[in-house]
C-alpha positions in Angstrom: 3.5 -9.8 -25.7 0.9 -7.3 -25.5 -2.0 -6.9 -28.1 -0.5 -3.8 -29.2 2.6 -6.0 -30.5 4.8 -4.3 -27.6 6.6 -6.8 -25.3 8.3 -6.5 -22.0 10.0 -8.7 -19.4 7.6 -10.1 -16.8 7.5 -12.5 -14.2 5.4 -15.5 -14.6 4.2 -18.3 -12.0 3.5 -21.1 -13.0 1.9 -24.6 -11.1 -0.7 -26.7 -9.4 -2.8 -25.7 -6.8 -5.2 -28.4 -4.4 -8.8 -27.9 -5.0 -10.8 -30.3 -3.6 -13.8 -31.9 -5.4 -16.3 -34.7 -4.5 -13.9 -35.5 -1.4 -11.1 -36.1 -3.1 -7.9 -33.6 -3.8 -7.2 -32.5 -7.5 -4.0 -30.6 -8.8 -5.3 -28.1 -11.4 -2.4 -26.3 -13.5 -2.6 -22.7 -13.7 0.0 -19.3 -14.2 0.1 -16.2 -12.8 1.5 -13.3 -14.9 2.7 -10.4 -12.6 2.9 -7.0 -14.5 5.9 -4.8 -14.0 3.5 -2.5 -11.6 3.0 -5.4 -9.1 1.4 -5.0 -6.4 -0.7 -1.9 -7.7 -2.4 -3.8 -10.6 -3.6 -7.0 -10.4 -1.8 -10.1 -12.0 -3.3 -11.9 -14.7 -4.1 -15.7 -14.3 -5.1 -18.1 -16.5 -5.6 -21.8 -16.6 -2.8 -23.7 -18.6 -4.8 -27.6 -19.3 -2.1 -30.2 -20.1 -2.8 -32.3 -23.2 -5.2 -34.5 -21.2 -7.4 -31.6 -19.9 -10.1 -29.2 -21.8 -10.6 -26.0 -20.7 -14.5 -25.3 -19.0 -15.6 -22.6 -19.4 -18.2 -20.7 -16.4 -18.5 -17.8 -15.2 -14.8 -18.0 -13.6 -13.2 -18.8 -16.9 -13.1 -18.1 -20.4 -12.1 -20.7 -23.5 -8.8 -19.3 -23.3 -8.2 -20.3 -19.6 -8.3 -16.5 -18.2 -9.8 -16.8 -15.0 -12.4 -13.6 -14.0 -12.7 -13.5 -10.1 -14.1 -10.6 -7.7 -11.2 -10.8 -5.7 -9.3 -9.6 -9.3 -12.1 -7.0 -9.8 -11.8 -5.4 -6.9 -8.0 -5.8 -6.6 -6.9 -3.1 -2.9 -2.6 -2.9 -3.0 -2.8 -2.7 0.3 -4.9 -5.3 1.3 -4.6 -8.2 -1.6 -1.7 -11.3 -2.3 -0.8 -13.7 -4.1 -1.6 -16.2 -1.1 -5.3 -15.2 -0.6 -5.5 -15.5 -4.4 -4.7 -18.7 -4.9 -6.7 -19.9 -1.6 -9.6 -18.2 -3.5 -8.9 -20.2 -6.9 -8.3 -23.4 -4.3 -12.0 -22.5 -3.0 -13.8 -21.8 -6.2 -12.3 -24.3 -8.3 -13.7 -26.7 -5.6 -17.1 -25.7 -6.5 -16.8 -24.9 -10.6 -13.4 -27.1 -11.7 -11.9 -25.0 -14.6 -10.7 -28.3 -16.4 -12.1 -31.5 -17.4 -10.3 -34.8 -18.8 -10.9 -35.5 -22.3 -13.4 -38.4 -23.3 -13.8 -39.9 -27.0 -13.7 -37.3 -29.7 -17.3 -37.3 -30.1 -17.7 -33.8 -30.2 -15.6 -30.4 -32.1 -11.9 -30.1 -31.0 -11.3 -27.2 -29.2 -8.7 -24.8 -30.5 -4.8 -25.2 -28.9 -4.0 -23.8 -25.8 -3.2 -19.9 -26.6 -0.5 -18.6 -24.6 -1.3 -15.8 -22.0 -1.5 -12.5 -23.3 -1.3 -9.5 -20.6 -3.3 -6.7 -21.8 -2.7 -3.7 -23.9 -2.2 -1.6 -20.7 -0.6 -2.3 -17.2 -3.7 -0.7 -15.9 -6.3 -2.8 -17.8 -8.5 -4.3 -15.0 -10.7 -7.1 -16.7 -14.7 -5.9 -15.6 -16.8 -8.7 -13.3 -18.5 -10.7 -14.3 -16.6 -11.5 -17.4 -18.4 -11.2 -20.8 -20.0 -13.7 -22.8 -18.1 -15.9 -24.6 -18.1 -17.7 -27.5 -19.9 -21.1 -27.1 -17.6 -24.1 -26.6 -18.3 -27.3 -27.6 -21.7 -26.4 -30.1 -24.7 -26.8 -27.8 -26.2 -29.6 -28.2 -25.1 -33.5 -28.0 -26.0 -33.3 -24.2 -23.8 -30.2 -24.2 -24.9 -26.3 -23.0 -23.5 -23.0 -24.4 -21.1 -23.4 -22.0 -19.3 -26.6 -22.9 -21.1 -27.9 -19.6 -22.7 -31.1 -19.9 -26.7 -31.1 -19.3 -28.2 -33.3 -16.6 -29.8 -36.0 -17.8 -28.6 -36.1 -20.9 -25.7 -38.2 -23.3 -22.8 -36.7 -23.9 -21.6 -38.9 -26.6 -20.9 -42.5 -26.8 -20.0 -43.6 -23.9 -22.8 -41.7 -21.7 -20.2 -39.4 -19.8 -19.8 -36.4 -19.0 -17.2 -33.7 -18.1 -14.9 -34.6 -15.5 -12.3 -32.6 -13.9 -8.6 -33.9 -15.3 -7.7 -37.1 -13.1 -11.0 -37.5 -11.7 -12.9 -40.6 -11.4 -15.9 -41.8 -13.2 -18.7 -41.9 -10.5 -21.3 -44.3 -10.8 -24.8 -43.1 -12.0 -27.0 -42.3 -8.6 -29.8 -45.0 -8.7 -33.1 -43.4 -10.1 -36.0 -43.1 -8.0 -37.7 -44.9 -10.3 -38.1 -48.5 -10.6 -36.0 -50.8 -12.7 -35.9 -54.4 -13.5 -33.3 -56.6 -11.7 -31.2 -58.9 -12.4 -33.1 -61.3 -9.4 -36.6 -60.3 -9.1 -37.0 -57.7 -11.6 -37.9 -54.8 -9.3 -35.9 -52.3 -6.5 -37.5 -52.4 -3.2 -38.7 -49.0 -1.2 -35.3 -49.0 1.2 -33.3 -49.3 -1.7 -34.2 -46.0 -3.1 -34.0 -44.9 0.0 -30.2 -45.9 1.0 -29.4 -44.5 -3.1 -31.1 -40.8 -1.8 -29.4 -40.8 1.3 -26.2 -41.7 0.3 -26.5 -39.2 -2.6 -27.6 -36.5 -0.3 -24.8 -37.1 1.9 -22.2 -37.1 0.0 -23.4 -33.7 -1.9 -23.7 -32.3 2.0 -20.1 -33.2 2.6 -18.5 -31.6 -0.5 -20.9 -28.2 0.6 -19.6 -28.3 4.2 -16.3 -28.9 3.2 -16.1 -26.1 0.4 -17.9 -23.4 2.7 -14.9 -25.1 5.4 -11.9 -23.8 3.3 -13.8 -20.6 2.0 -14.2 -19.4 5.7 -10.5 -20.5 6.6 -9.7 -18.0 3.6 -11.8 -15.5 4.9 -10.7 -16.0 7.9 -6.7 -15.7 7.7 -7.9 -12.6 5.7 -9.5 -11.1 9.0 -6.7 -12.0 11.1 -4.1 -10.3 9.0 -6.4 -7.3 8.9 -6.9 -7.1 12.5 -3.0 -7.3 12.9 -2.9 -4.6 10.7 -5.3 -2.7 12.4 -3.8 -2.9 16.1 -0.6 -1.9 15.1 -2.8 1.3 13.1 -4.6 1.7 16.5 -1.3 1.4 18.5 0.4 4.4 16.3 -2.8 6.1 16.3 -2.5 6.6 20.1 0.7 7.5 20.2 0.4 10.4 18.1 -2.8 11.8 20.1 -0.3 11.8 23.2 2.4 13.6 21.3 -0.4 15.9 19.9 -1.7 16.4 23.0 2.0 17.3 24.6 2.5 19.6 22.3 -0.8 21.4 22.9 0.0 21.9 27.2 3.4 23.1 25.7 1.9 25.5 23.0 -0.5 26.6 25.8 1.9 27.7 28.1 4.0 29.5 25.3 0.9 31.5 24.1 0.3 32.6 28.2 4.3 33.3 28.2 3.7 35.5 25.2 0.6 37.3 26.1 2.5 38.4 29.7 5.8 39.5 27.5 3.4 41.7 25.3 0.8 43.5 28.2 4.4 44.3 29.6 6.1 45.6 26.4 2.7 47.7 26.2 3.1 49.2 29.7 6.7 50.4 29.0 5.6 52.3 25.9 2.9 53.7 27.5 5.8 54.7 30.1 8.3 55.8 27.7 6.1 57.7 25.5 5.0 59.8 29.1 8.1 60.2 29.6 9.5 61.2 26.3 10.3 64.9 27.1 12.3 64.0 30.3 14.2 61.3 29.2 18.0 62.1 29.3 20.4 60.1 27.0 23.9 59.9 29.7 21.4 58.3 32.2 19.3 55.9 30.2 22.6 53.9 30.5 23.7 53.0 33.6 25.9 50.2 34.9 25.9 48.2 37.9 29.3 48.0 39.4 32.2 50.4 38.6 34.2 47.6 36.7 31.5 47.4 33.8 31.2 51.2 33.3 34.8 51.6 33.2 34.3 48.9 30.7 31.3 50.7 28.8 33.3 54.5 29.0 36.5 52.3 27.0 33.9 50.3 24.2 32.6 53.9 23.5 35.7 55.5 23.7 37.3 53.0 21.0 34.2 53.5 19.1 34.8 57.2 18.4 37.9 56.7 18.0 37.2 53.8 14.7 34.8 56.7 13.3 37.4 59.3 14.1 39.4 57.0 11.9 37.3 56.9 9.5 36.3 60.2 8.8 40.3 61.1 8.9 40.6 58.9 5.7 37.9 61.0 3.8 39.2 64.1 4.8 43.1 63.0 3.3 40.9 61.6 -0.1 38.5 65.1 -0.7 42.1 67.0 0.3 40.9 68.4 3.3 44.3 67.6 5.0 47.6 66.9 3.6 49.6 63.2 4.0 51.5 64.6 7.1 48.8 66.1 9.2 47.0 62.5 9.0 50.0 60.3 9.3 50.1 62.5 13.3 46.4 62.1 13.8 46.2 58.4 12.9 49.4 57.3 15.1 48.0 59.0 17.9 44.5 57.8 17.3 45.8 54.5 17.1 47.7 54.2 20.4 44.9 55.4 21.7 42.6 52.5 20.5 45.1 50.5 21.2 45.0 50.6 25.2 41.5 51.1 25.1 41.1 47.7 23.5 43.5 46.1 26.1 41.9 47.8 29.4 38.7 46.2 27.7 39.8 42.9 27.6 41.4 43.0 31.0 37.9 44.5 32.5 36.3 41.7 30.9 39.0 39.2 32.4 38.2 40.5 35.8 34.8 40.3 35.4 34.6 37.0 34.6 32.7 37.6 30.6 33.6 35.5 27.6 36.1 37.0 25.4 
């Protein structure tokens, strides 16, 4: 349902994807709404907590659970899916988790899970980075503004803080600072030491393995892209060859056409010469006897259709009466007759097409 009250069909995705966290492997719930103009807008995802989870918000995630990523943002058709999305989410959850298991209900309850809503429009692109939000749980009670629980301090009770759903507790690192044992009542020097190391270590490990699975993102990106790319490079070249075919070819047509019109040019320069000496019954000739015996009959049986012809509008003005035309157009038209069948056997001899 949209906020304008409208609702439409749309398909929605719904699971767990792996995000690693303090080297172990959570499953955080989340759905993926794809609008009706999929792949040219970008879906919408939220966070969907079970009953055991609360919602934490960052910069990545509201108190509803909508998740605000640049790889939303800046959403390319061409360029974005669903599988570098969710490798994203696996990658950025690793290093904010969206979710947190509940502890004692020492602090506000946070409002029910609200259902995704898509936005008012199919082209509504949520800006980055997302807009303040109302503070969740109150500040305070070894709380932030974001419902993110401040080093150092208690959280309620039982002195923990948030933890990603299913997540153990981890044991306190040991302060730096001494404190009163059980045997001698003091912490020796290499102690410390081990606690800081073993501390640091374990915080390097989770930093080399998030930046790990960020660059194997990036990196199945880049490979899909230069696929892409090769096969753009590979039609690329062939249509500089075809282009370049057709270039020699139009090349030699424009020299074929220039020769064509400096000789058209010479015969009018010729013709118009000789204009006044030009005579008609010559300008025609033939090159065997056969083909102007066949060119005397084709204009003989022409005359003889316009002979035709004008006979017809001499019988409708009433130049000649029904009986004098009835004579003209039987002989005319025996005439025309064996001229059209000398023509076809001239052109039988002469080996032309009928």
């Amino acid at each position: 349902m949209f906020n304008d009250g409208n609702t439409k069909m749309l398909l929605n995705l719904h699971g767990t994807i792996p995000v690693k966290f303090k080297g172990n492997t959570y499953n955080i719930p989340i759905c993926i709404w794809l609008m009706d103009t999929h792949p040219k807008n970008a879906p919408i995802c939220y966070v969907k907590p079970t009953a055991e989870m609360r919602i934490k918000v960052s910069s990545y995630v509201d108190f509803n659970g909508k998740i605000y990523l640049p790889y939303l943002h800046d959403w390319n058709p061409k360029n974005a899916d669903l599988l570098d999305l969710i490798q994203i989410m696996s990658v950025t959850f690793g290093e904010l988790p969206p979710v947190y298991s509940k502890g004692p209900d020492t602090y506000p309850k946070q409002p029910s899970f609200m259902p995704p809503v898509p936005p008012t429009s199919t082209s509504y692109m949520p800006a980055y980075p997302a807009p303040a939000y109302p503070p969740y749980p109150v500040s305070g009670a070894g709380y932030n503004n974001y419902g993110q629980p401040t080093p150092g301090l208690s959280t309620g009770a039982t002195g923990q803080g948030y933890l990603p759903y299913g997540m153990p507790s981890y044991p306190t690192p040991m302060s730096t600072t001494p404190a009163i044992n059980q045997g001698t009542g003091t912490i020796t020097e290499e102690h410390i030491r081990a606690s800081l190391i073993s501390a640091v270590e374990d915080k390097l490990k989770r930093r080399v393995q998030e930046k790990v699975n960020q660059c194997q993102a990036e990196i199945q990106t880049l490979k899909r892209t230069q696929l892409e790319l090769n096969e753009g490079q590979v039609k690329i070249q062939d249509l500089v060859s075809r282009l370049q075919r057709d270039e020699q070819e139009l090349t030699k047509s424009i020299a074929v056409l220039k020769d064509k019109e400096k000789e058209l040019e010479r015969e009018l320069e010729s013709l118009e010469q000789n204009s006044n000496e030009l005579d008609v019954d010559e300008a025609v000739t033939t090159t065997a006897p056969l083909y102007k015996q066949l060119l005397n009959a084709y204009a003989e049986e022409a005359a003889i259709e316009d002979a035709t012809y004008f006979m017809g509008e001499a019988l409708r003005s009433g130049v000649i009466d029904l009986e004098v035309f009835l004579k003209q157009i039987r002989q005319l038209s025996r005439k025309q007759f064996i001229l059209r069948a000398l023509m076809q056997k001239c052109r039988q001899k002469a080996g032309l097409s009928g």
